[in-house]
N, C-alpha and C positions, 0 to 999 in steps of 0.2 A: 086696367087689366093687370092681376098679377098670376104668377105663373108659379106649377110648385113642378119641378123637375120631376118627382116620382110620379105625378100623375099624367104627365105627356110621355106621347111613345118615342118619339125624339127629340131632342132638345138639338140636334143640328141646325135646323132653318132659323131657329131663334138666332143660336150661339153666331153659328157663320154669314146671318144676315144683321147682326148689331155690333159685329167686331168686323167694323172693315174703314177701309182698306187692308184686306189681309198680303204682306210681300209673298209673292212666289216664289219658292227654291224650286228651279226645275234643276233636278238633282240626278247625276253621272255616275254610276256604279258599271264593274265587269263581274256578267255571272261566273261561276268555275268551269263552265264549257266555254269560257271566252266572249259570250254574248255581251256588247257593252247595251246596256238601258238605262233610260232618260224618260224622267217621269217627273209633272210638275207637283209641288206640296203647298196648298197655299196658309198652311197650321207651321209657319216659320218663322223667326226673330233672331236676332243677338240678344246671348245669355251671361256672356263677357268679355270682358277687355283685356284682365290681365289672367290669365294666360285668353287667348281671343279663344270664343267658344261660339257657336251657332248652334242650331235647334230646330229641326222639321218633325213633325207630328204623322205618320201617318195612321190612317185608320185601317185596324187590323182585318183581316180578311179570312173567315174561318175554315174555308173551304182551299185555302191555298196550301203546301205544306209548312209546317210549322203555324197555320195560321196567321200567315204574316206576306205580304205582297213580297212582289221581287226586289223593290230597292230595299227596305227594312233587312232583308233575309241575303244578300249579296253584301250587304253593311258589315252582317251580323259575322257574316265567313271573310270575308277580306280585311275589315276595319280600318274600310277608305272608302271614301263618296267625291265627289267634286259638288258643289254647288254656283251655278251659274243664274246670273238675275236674269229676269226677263225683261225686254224694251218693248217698246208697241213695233218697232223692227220686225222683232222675231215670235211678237204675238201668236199670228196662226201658225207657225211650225209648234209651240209648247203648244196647244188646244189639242194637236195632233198627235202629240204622245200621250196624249191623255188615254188613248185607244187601248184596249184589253188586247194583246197579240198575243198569236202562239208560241211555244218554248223556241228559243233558237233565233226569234225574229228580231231585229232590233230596231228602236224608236229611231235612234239617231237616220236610219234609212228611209222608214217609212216616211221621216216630218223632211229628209231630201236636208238637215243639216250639218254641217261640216265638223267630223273630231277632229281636236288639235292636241298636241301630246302635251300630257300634264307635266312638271318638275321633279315632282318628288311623291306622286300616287298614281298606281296603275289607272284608274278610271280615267277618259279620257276629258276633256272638257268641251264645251260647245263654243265655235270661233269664232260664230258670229256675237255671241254672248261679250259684252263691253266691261263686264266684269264677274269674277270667278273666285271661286275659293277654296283649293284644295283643301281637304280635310282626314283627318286620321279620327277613330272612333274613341269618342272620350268615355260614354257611357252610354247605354241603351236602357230604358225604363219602362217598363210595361206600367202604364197610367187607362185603367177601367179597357173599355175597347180597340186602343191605340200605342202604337211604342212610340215612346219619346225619345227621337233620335239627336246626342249631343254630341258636335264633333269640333275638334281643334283644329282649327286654322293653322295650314303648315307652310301655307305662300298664297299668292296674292296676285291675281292677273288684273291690271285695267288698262282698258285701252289707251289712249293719249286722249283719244274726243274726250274724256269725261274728267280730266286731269286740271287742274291749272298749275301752275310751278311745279309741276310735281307730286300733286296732293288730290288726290278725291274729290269732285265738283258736284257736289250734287245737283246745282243747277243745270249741271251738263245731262246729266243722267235723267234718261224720259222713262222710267220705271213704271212695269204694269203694276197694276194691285187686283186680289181678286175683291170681287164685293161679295154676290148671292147666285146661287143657280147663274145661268151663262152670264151674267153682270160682271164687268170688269170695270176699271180707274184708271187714269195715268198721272203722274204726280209733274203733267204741264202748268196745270194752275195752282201757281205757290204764291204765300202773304206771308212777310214775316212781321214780327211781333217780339219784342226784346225782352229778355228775364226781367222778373224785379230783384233789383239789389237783396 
């Protein structure tokens, strides 16, 4: 089968069911009436080290104002997010801000989870989230249907569970991934395998 992008109506179920495990930024903004929202992006990666950069994608929404969902457009006036990972922990509370609410309403209530006060950005973070990462807005890029949201890392929450000396364990970290439509991963089954010189 080969596939020519201008002749399909979407190219989503391809894109998002052959790139996966996609990581989840369920990502923390305050709108300007104060509403904090929490919304998951599973179009997310590190984009650098030095200066630390991240990156969530969301897909734009035309019918919104500015055409642009609420975290995108809360990003875009504040130029602060938190981004916190997701654990199969706190699985269904992210699935549950996935939900469309009305103005004023916020995720972190309805998913029933806990904000914790961020260090150095209004947005609040998720407590039960084992790792987090305050962000200031580096750049924003409208790419076809989607802004491409890029923010700098400005502090660093992780819990002890996922630490060893003092350092990032990935082994410790049971992280979801999305896969397709309601399909999800967890990164419990791990193989390594050593670079070649």
């Amino acid at each position: 089968m080969e596939i020519d992008p201008d002749e399909v109506p979407s190219m989503y179920r391809t894109l998002a069911g052959a790139v996966v495990p996609r990581p989840i930024a369920w990502v923390s903004t305050t709108g300007p009436d104060g509403t904090d929202n929490l919304a998951p992006y599973s179009f997310f990666n590190v984009v650098a080290v030095d200066p630390p950069v991240v990156m969530f994608a969301p897909v734009d929404k035309s019918d919104a104002p500015e055409g642009l969902k609420d975290t995108p457009r809360n990003v875009r006036r504040s130029e602060e997010f938190v981004v916190n990972v997701v654990t199969e922990s706190v699985a269904e509370a992210m699935n549950e801000t996935a939900a469309t609410l009305p103005a004023g309403e916020s995720e972190f209530d309805r998913a029933a989870v806990t904000r914790a006060d961020s260090t150095v950005v209004a947005p609040p973070r998720v407590a039960e989230s084992p790792v987090a990462f305050e962000c200031s807005l580096y750049e924003m890029v409208d790419v076809g249907g989607s802004s491409m949201v890029l923010g700098e890392v400005e502090r660093v929450h992780l819990d002890d569970d996922v630490t060893t000396d003092g350092k990032m364990d990935v082994e410790k970290l049971d992280a979801v991934g999305r896969l397709s439509g309601s399909l999800y991963a967890t990164t419990e089954d791990r193989f390594t395998m050593e670079r070649p010189p």
